[in-house]
N, C-alpha and C positions, 0 to 999 in steps of 0.2 A: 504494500500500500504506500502511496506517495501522496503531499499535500502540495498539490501545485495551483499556485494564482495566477491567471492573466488581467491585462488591461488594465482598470482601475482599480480590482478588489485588493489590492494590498494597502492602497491609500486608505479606501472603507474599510478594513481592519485595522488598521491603525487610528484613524479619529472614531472609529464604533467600537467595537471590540478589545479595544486594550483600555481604553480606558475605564468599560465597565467590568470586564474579567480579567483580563492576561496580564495586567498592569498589579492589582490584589493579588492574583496567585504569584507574579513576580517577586512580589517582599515577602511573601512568605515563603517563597523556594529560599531565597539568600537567606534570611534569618537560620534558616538549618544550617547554612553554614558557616556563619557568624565570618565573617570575611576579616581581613586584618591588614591595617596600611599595609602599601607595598606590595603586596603579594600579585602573583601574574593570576590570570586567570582564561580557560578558554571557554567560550559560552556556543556550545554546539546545536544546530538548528536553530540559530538565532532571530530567526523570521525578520521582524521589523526592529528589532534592539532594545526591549522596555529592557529587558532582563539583563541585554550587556550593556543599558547607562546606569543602571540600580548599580549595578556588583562597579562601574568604573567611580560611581561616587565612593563607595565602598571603600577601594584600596588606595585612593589618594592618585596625587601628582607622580609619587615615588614608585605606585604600582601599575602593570599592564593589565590590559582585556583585552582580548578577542573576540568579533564575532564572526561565527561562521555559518553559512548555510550554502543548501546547493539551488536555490528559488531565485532569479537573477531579479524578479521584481518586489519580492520581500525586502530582498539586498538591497537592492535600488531605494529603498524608502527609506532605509535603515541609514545608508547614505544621505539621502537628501534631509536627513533631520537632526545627523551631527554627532558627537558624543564630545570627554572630555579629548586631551592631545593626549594623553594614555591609552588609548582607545584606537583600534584597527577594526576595518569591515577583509572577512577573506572569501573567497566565491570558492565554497570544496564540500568534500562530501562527510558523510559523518562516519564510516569506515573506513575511509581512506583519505585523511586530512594533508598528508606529505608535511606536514608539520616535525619539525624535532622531536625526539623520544626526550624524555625525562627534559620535560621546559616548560610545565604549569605548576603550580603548588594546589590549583583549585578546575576542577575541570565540570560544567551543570549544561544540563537541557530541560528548556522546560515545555511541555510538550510536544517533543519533537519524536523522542523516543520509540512512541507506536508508531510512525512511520517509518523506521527505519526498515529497511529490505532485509537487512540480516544484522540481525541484534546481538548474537554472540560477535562478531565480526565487528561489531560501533564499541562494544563494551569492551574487548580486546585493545582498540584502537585508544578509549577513553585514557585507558589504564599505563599503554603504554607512552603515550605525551604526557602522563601524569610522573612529579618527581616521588622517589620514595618517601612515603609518610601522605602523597598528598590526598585530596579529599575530593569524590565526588559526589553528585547528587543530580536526579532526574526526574521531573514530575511525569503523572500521568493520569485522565481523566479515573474517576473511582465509579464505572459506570455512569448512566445517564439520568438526570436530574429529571423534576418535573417538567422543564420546558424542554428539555432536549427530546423526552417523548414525545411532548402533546405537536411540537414541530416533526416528528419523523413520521407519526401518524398521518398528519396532513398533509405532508411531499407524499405520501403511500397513495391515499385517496387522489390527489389533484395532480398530482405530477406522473409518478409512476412507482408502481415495488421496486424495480431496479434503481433508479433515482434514490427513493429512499432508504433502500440496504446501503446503498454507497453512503447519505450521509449518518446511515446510522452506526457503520465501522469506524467512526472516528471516536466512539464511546465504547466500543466492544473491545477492551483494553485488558492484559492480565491481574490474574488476580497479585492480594500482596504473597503468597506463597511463591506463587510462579516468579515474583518479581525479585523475590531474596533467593529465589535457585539460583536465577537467571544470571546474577552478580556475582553471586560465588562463585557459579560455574566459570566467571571471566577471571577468577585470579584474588579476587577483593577480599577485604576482612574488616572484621566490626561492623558487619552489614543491620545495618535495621530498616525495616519502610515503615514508617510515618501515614496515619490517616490525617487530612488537612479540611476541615469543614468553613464555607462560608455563606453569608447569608448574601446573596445576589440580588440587584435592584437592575430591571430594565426597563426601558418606557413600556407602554400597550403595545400590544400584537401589530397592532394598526402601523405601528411609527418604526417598532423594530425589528421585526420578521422580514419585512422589504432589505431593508438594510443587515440586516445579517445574513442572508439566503446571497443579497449582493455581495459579500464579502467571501464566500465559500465556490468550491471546484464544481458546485451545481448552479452558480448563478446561471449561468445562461439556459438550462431546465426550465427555472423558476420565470426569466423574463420573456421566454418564449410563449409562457399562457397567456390566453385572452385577459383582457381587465379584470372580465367578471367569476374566470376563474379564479385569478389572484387572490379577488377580494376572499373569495369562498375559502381559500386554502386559509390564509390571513384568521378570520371569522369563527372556523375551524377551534385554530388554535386561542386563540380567545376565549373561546367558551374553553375549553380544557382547563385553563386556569382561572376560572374565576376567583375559585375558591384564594387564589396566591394575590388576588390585587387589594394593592391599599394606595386608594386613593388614584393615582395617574401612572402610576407603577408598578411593578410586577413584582414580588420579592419572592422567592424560592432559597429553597439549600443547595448546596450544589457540592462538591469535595471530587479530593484527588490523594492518590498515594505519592509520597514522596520515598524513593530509593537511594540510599546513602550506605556509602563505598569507602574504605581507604585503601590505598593502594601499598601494601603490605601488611607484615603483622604486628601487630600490636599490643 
């Protein structure tokens, strides 16, 4: 499975979507692992950059960041919006970064993870640019929340089942067992995954279903319906949540595991 953006949805994920989720679950990846001036750090599936300007404020003037992904329009945004002079954007892959061995002290992705093609092969890769002692960590959706249902039901009805499996495997993620085999299997030690819970606030179905179905590898599915399909898919999901609105907004739980690595023994 791969997450690839065309045209403008990397911009719409960037002014929609990070500010209201990917930006939250950012400072809560970093906080696991408490960064420290100075230190280098590589930020793998960097998408748009919340996660590699958080961690560059993190380490100071004295320390580096990386980000990296293989999405040239992610990149591209990620670029157009700057970070500190500590800070590099790299175009590569997350198995095979051609990066130095033993040259991070901190190596996180944050959902980038479940797309990777072969995940022993990223988490090999992780470990090896990582220095001995160093630490890493990777979020990943904890299953699918109330809206990420009541939205995959409604691409199912209005769009298509095939449409909809596609956006519903960006939630069908492992469990935390599989996720602590997964690490150890790559060499890691002092593994733990972390459940992360947060309370989510979106506008109404109306304002923001448009705008996130825009920002995802199915927008053009979605823009391709009639108006009045639209509205119905939209409408759809609105009744699904009624029960979650207060007020002009939507608020839901939503959570993710966090998987955390160091790269030797301890």
């Amino acid at each position: 499975m791969t997450f690839q953006l065309e045209g403008d949805a990397s911009q719409i994920y960037e002014q929609v979507l990070v500010p209201l989720w990917f930006g939250r679950w950012a400072e809560a990846l970093v906080d696991v692992l408490s960064l420290k001036p100075a230190e280098s750090v590589l930020d793998i599936a960097c998408g748009t950059g919340v996660t590699t300007r958080l961690a560059s404020s993190k380490v100071g003037p004295n320390g580096r960041v990386d980000g990296l992904d293989n999405n040239a329009s992610m990149l591209a945004q990620a670029i157009s919006i700057g970070a500190g002079e500590n800070t590099r954007w790299i175009a590569g892959d997350a198995g095979n970064t051609g990066l130095p061995a033993d040259s991070y002290d901190v190596v996180l992705s944050q959902h980038g993870y479940h797309y990777f093609p072969d995940k022993p092969r990223a988490l090999r890769e992780f470990r090896r640019v990582l220095v001995g002692g160093g630490r890493m960590a990777f979020s990943v959706w904890d299953g699918h929340s109330p809206y990420t249902l009541a939205l995959c039901a409604a691409v199912g009805r209005h769009i298509s089942p095939d449409v909809a499996s596609k956006q519903r495997a960006q939630r069908e993620t492992p469990t935390s067992d599989l996720l602590a085999e997964q690490v150890r299997a790559a060499g890691f030690s002092d593994i733990h995954v972390e459940r992360q819970e947060l309370e989510i606030e979106v506008p109404l179905a109306r304002e923001f279903v448009p705008l996130h179905l825009g920002s995802m590898p199915i927008a053009a599915a979605f823009q391709s319906l009639s108006e009045d399909r639209r509205q119905r898919l939209v409408d759809d999901v609105q009744t699904a949540l009624n029960e979650y609105v207060r007020g002009d907004r939507v608020v839901y739980p939503d959570a993710v595991h966090v998987a955390v690595g160091v790269n030797g023994a301890v």
